[in-house]
C-alpha positions in Angstrom: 0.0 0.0 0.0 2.6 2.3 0.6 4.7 1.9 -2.5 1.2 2.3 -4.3 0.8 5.6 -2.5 4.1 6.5 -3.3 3.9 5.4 -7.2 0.6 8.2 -7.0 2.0 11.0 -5.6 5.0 10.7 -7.4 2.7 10.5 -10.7 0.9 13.4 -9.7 3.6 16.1 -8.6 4.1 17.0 -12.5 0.9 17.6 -12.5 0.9 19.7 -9.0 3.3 21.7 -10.0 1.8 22.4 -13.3 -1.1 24.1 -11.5 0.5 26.0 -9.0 2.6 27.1 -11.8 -0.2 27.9 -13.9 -2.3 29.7 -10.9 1.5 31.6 -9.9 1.0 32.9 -13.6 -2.4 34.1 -14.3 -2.2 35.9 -10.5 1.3 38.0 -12.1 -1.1 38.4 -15.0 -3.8 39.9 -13.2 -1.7 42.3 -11.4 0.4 43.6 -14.4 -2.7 44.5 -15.3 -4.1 46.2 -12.3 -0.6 48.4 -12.1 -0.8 48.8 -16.0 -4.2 51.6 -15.3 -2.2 52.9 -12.5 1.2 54.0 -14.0 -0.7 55.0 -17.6 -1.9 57.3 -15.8 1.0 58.7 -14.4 2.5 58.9 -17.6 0.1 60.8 -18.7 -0.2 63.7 -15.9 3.9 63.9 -16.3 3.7 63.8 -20.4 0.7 66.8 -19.7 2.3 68.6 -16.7 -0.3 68.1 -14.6 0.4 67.7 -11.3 -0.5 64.3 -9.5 -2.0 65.7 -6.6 -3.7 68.9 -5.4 -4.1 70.4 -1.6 -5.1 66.8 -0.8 -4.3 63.1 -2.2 -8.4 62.9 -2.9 -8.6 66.4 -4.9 -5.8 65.4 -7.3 -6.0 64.8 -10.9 -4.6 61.9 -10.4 -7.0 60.3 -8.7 -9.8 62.4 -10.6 -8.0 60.2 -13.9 -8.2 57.0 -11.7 -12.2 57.1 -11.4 -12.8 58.8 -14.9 -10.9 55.6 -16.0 -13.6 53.3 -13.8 -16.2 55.4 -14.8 -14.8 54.8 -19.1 -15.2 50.8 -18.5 -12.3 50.1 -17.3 -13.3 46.5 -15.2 -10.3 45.1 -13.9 -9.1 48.8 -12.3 -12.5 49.2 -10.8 -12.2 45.2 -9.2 -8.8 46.6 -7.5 -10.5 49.6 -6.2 -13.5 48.0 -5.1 -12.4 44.5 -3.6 -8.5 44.9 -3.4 -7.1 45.1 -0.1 -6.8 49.1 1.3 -2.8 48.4 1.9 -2.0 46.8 -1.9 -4.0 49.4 -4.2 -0.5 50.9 -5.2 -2.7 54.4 -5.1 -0.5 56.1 -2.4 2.0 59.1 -3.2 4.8 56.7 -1.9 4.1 54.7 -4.3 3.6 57.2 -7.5 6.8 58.5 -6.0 8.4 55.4 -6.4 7.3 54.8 -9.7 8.7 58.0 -10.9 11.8 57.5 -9.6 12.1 53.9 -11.0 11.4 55.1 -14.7 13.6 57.9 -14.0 16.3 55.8 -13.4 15.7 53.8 -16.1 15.6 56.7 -18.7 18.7 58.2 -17.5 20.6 55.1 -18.1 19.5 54.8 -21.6 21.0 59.0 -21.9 24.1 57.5 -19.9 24.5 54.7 -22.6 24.5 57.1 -25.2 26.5 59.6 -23.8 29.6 56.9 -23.1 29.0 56.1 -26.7 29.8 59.6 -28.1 32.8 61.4 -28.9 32.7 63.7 -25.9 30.4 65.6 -23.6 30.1 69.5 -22.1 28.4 69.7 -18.6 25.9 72.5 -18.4 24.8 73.7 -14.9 23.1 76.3 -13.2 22.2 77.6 -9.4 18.6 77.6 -9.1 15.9 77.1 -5.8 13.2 75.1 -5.6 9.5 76.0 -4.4 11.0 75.6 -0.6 13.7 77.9 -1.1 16.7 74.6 -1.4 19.4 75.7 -3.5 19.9 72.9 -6.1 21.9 72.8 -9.3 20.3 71.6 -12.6 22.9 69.6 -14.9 22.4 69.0 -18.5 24.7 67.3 -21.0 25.2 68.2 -24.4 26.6 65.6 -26.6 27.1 64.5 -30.6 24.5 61.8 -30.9 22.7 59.7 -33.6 19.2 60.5 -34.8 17.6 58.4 -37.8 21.5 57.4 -38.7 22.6 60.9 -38.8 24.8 62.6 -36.2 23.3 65.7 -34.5 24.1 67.5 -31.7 21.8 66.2 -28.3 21.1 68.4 -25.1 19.7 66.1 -22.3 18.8 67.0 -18.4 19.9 64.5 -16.0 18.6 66.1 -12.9 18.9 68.0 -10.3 21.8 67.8 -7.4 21.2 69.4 -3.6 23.9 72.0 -2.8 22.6 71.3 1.0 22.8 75.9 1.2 26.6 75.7 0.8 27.0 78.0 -2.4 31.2 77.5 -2.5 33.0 76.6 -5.5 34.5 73.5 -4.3 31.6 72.9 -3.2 29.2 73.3 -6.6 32.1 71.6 -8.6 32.3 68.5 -6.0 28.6 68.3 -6.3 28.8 68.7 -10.4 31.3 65.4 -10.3 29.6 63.3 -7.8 26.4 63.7 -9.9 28.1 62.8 -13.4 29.8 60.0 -11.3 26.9 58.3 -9.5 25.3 58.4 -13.1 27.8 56.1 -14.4 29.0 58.9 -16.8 32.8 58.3 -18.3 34.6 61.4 -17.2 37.1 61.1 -19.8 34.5 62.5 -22.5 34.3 65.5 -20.8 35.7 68.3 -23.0 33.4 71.4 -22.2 31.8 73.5 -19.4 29.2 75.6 -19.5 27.7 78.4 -16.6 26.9 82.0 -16.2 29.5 84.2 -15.7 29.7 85.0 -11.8 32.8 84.5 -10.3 32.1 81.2 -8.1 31.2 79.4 -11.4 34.0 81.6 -14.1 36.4 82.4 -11.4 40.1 81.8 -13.4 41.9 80.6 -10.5 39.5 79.1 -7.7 35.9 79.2 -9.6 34.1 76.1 -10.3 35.5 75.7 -14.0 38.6 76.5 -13.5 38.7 73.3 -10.1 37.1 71.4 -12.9 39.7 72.2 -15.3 42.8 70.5 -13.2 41.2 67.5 -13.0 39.9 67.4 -16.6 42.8 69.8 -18.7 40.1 69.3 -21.9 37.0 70.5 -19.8 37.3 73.8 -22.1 34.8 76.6 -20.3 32.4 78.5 -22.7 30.7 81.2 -21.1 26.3 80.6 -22.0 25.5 82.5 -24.5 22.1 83.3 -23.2 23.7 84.9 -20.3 26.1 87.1 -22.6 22.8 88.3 -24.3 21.1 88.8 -21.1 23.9 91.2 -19.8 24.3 92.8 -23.3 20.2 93.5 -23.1 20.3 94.9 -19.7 23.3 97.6 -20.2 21.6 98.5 -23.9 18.5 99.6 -22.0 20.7 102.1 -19.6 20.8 104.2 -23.3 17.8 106.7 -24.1 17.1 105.7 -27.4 17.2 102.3 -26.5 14.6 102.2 -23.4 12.4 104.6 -25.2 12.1 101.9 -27.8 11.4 99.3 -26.2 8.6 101.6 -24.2 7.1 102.4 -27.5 6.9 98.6 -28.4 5.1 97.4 -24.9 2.9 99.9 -25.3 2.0 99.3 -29.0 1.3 95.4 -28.2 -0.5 96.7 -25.2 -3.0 98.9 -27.1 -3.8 95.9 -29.4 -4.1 93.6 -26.6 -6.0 95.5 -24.6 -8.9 95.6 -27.3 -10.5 92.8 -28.9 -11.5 94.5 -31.9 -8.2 95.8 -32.0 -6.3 93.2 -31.4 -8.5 91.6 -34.6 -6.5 94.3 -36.9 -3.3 92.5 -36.5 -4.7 88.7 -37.7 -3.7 87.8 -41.1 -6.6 87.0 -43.6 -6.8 83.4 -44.7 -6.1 82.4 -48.0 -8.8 81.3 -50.0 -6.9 78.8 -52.9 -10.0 78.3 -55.3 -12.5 81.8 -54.4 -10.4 84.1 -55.5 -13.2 87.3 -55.0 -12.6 85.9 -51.1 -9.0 87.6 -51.1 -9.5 91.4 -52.4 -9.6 92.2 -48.6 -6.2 90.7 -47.8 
């Protein structure tokens, strides 16, 4: 009787496992497909700009986009809501946090890959605060990529990287490093700089390119043009002729825009291709 048993079982654990297998697989199933609702809509309030949530969690337009997708048909998200259990409904801002982060990641290693692929890189960073007054610096790369099997010139942001209120150039220039480092970035490529002009980040013997610039000799610095126009604009508008101009401009778009029937003057007529009485007012 017992080697009969054993014969049986031993027949049957194929088949065992084969189930469990099969149940282990249609339960992953069933869950890709709850967290599939969930992060499209993510996507689609970063893709949009909008922001996930409002004073409250509840008042968000995230969660506004989770019930107008219930409300649209969509079955298996309204199961999770309804039946799924209140600490697994992968709702919370933790979580969207998380998710963010994780797709971050994952982007900025495919602009790392590329980047380690090119000729060379220049680092472009700025000072800048956030809505709690943190001083952080942005840092962008620009680099010679490949687009449709043609090389073109790529400018990509990486992030942002906390200056923790210590404003210093050793400082700002560790943090730059650290940043490209922890991205897995191959310093070696790095043949340009680019910042404003202030003497922490331009300094020529203790600013942040020129600390940057003994450690990487082909780190050449290129002061940002859009800064150089910036400070040319601002000394051209100490000049008369200059400010008086640009008075007469803002308040010639101001008259028109002021005015609807005014501002109607300045809208080009269409073009009517076969009336062609339709175009003796143009």
């Amino acid at each position: 009787m017992a080697m009969e048993f054993l014969k049986r079982v031993q027949l049957d654990e194929p088949e065992v496992d084969k189930r469990l297998n099969s149940i282990s697989q249609n339960l992953i199933q069933e869950n890709r497909s709850k967290i599939i609702s969930i992060i499209k809509t993510i996507i689609f309030c970063g893709t949009t700009g909008c922001p996930l949530r409002g004073k409250t969690e509840e008042k968000g337009i995230f969660f506004k986009l989770i019930h107008f997708r219930i409300d649209a048909g969509d079955e298996i998200l309204r199961k999770h809501i309804v039946s799924g259990n209140k600490n697994a409904k992968y709702l919370s801002s933790t979580i969207q946090n998380e998710l963010i982060n994780e797709w971050g990641q994952v982007i900025a290693k495919g602009i790392v890959s590329e980047i380690n692929s090119s000729v060379g890189f220049t680092v472009l960073a700025d000072e800048t605060a956030d809505i709690n007054g943190h001083e952080q610096l942005s840092v962008a790369l620009r680099f010679i990529g490949q687009s449709e099997a043609r090389l073109c010139i790529r400018e990509e942001f990486l992030g942002f990287s906390d200056l923790h209120a210590d404003l210093t150039a050793e400082s700002i220039s560790k943090s730059i490093l650290n940043f490209l480092q922890y991205l897995g970035i191959n310093m070696e490529l790095l043949v340009g700089q680019g910042y404003d002009g202030c003497s922490t980040m331009a300094g020529k013997v203790n600013g942040v390119k020129s600390i940057i610039l003994k450690r990487y000799p082909s780190a050449i610095f290129v002061h940002c043009a859009s800064y150089f126009l910036n400070l040319a604009i601002n000394d051209l508008s100490r000049l008369p002729t200059i400010r008086n101009t640009i008075d007469t401009i803002k308040s010639t778009i101001k008259y028109f825009r002021d005015s609807v029937i005014r501002s109607g003057v300045l809208k080009l007529k269409s073009l009517c291709e076969t009336r062609w009485t339709g175009n003796i007012k143009v």
